[in-house]
C-alpha positions, 0 to 999 in steps of 0.5 A: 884611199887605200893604195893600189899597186901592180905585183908582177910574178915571173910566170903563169899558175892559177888565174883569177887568183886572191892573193895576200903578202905581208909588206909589199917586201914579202917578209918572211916568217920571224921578220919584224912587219913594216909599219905605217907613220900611225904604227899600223902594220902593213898587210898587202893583199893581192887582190884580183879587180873582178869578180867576187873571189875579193870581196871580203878583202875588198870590204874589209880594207875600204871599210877600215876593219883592218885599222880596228886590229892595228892592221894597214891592208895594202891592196895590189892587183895582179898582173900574172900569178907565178909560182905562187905555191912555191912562194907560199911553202918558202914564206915569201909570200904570207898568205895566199888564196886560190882554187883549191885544186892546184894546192891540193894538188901540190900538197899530194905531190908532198909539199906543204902548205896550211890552209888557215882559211877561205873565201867563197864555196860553189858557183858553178852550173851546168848549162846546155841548149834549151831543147836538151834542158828537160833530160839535165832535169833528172837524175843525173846518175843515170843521164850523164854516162855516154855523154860529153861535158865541157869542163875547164880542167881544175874547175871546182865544180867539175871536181866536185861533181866527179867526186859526188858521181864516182861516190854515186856508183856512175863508171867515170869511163863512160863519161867524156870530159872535154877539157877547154881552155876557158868557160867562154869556150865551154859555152861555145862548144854547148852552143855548136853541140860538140859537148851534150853540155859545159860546167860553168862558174858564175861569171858566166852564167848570163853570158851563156843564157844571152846566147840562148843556153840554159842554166840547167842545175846548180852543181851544189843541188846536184850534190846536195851540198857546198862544196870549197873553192878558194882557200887562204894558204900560208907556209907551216912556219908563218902559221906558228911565228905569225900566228896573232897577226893572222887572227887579226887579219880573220877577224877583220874578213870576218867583220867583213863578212857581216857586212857582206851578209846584211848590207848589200847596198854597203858592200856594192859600194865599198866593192866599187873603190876596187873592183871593176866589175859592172855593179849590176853585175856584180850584184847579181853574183853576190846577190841574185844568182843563187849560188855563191856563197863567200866564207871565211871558214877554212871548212875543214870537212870540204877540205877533205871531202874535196880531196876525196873527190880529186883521188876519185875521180883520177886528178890525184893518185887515188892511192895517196896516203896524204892525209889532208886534213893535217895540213889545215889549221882551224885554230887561228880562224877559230881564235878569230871567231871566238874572240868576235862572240865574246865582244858581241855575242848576239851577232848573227852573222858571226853566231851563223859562221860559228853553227857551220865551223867544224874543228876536225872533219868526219873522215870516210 
């Protein structure tokens, strides 16, 4: 059995977070890894107990995949996430994940930080009352100005739509956005009518159909495309002295992918020695909802297309000069893959990773 422990941070940043730290000590770029008693290197990742945002993590550690790569992952739960960004740029913190607009936000704000990897795209809806559900139907352009909508600020798909809206021509200043402090109260403020409708992500999505809303419209079909969500975040320097070490790390969320992808009985099972989600429920955010989709792609072209979207819609200066594109590096996840085809090259799970990869982004 993987061990399980409790890291505790000094103070709040992003919730529901996906973390990884090298060796429970944190140790920073250059510094020899600690090892196990079988001359595995120790790899702890904090990992959050629910949901899907872990589930590769969760599948790669119990399904052993880390041990192929001469790699012991130590899963940690998380008590409350603090100033992990800092932590991240300093090296003390290997490898971290989270929604992307806190990094990205911090990035604009002129620290730096490499993306080398992800972990899910899309999972949000708008939901509102059953009786309101034929107008969310059409052409949101033209539906949406004089509205309000529940959002939770930073929500991934409130950022995308916002981008994909302003991009559309729609004059953001004509939409009132709500901003709450959870999506439970998204969906109480579209069940009291004080918002015309809410941006959910999917844990929510039945909750809000049990209490008589209505799923209306995937933000990705809006858009009419993925858009990102959690990425893997580590500093500059761990990127170029560690750089083999996270190769193995991708290689064993990539083979946990497969499995993700083609044995949903497999993963349920191995998701269960960790996360405390209801399986039923748990199955239908990875399975049935429609919507989520976990990645190990860094997805460089949703990196910047995201980052579009925040300096459109107002979450960043819209006259940052960042180019965010040079804070992402496609080379080890790339390395991962390729390493992958070579041992087995009809593999069609890795063969898909391989169609979707993009190693530089078409810039607007």
């Amino acid at each position: 059995m993987k061990k399980i422990s409790m890291i505790k941070f000094l103070s709040a940043a992003t919730a529901g977070v996906l973390l990884m730290t090298s060796c429970g000590s944190s140790a920073k770029a250059g510094e020899t890894h600690e090892t196990t008693e079988d001359g595995l290197t120790k790899v702890s990742i904090v990992a959050g107990t629910s949901g899907g945002a872990s589930i590769l993590s969760v599948v790669a550690a119990y399904g052993e995949f880390d041990k192929e790569y001469g790699l012991d992952f130590e899963l940690q739960t998380i008590d409350t996430a603090a100033d992990t960004l800092a932590a991240t740029e300093s090296g003390k913190v290997e490898i971290a994940g989270y929604s992307s607009a806190a990094p990205l936000s911090y990035i604009a704000d002129g620290h730096d930080l490499r993306i080398i990897g992800g972990l899910m795209l899309n999972y949000e809806t708008i939901i509102t009352t059953p009786e309101n559900q034929d107008e969310w139907k059409g052409d949101i352009t033209k539906i949406i100005e004089g509205k309000t909508i529940g959002v939770n600020r930073t929500n991934s798909g409130d950022i995308a739509l916002r981008g994909w809206l302003v991009n559309q021509g729609v004059d953001l200043s004509k939409v009132t956005y709500k901003e709450l402090d959870s999506p439970a109260t998204v969906v109480e403020a579209v069940k009291k009518g004080t918002v015309d409708a809410g941006i959910i992500n999917g844990g929510y999505y039945r909750p809000a159909e049990e209490q008589g809303l209505v799923n209306v419209r995937f933000v990705k079909d809006i858009i009419g495309s993925d858009f990102i969500c959690c990425r893997q975040l580590v500093s500059p320097e761990n990127a170029e002295n560690n750089h083999d070490l996270y190769v193995k790390v991708e290689k064993a969320l990539i083979k946990a992918y497969d499995v993700y992808q083609t044995d949903p009985k497999k993963t349920l099972e191995l998701a269960k020695n960790y996360i405390v989600t209801d399986p039923d429920e748990l199955n239908f955010i990875l399975y049935e909802c429609g919507d989520l989709y976990l990645s190990p792609d860094p997805n460089i072209q949703g990196i910047y297309d995201y980052y579009e979207g925040m300096k459109a819609s107002g979450y960043i200066d819209p006259n940052s000069d960042v180019d965010i594109t040079k804070y992402v590096d496609t080379s080890i996840y790339k390395e991962a893959l390729e390493d992958l085809l070579k041992e087995d090259p009809d593999n069609e799970q890795y063969k898909r990773l391989q169609s979707e990869f993009k190693e530089t982004a078409v810039k607007a």
